[in-house]
N, C-alpha and C positions, 0 to 999 in steps of 0.2 A: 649512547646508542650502541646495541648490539650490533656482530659482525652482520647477522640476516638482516638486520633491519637496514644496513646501512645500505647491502649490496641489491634489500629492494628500490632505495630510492636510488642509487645508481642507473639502477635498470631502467627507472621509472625514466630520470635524466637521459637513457639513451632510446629512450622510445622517442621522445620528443625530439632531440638531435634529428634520430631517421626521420621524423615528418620533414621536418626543416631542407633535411639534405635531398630528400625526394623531392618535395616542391620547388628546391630549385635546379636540381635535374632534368623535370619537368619544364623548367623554364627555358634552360639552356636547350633541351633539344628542339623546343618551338623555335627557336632563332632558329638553330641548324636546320630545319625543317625550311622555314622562311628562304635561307641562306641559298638553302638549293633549291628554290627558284630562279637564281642565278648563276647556276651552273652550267654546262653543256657538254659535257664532257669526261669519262672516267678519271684523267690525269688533273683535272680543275678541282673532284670531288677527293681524290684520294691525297692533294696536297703536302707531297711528304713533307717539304720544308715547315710548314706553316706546322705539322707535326712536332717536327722536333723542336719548334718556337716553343710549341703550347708543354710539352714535355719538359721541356728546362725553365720555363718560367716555375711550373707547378709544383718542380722541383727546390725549384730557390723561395715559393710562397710554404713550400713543406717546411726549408730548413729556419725564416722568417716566424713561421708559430708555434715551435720547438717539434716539432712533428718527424718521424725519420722517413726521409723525402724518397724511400723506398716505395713504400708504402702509397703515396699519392702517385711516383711513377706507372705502379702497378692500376690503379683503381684509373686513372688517366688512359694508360694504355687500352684496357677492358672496355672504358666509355669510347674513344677516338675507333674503336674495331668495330662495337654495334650500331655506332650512329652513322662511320661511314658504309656500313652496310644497309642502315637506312636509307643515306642517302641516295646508292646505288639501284635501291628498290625505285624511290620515287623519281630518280632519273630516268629508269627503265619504262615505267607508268606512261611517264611522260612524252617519254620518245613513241611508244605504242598507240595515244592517246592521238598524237602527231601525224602516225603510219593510217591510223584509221580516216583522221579526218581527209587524208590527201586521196585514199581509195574512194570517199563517197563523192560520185558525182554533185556540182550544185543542183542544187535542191530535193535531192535525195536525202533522204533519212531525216528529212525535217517531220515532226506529227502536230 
């Protein structure tokens, strides 16, 4: 096998990986999603402790698949910043959602 041909099916190998690692990206942020329905709170969503759990484990499953646990640091950090700003979103939804129903008198704004 030539060097191009090799580094097409590599390629090919990392397209597939991305689908993989997507869908369960995907999966994970549906829990977290789920998760903050149990929320109530900014200090409950932003969890630092339970941060620095998920950060050193991820770290020790980087150093566990020979992988340099820099690197999972990094792509962990990036994930735990967007999702908790997800969360914060749908916190906020939720609390507005909350503000609304307490202004409508009953049985107002029923159709």
């Amino acid at each position: 096998m030539t060097g191009p041909e090799r580094i097409d099916e590599l390629r090919v190998s990392i397209d597939a990986l991305d689908r993989q690692i997507i869908t369960l990206l995907a999966q994970r942020t549906s829990v977290v999603r789920e998760l903050t329905e149990f929320k109530n709170d900014e200090e409950t969503v932003r969890s630092p402790g339970r941060v620095a759990h998920v950060i050193e484990k991820v770290r020790r499953l980087a150093v566990e698949e020979g992988m340099p646990p820099g690197i999972a640091e990094s792509v962990y950090r990036t994930l735990i910043t967007e999702l908790t700003d997800l969360q914060m979103e749908l916190l906020a939804e939720r609390r507005a959602a909350a503000a609304r129903r307490e202004k409508t008198p009953a049985g107002e704004g029923a159709a």
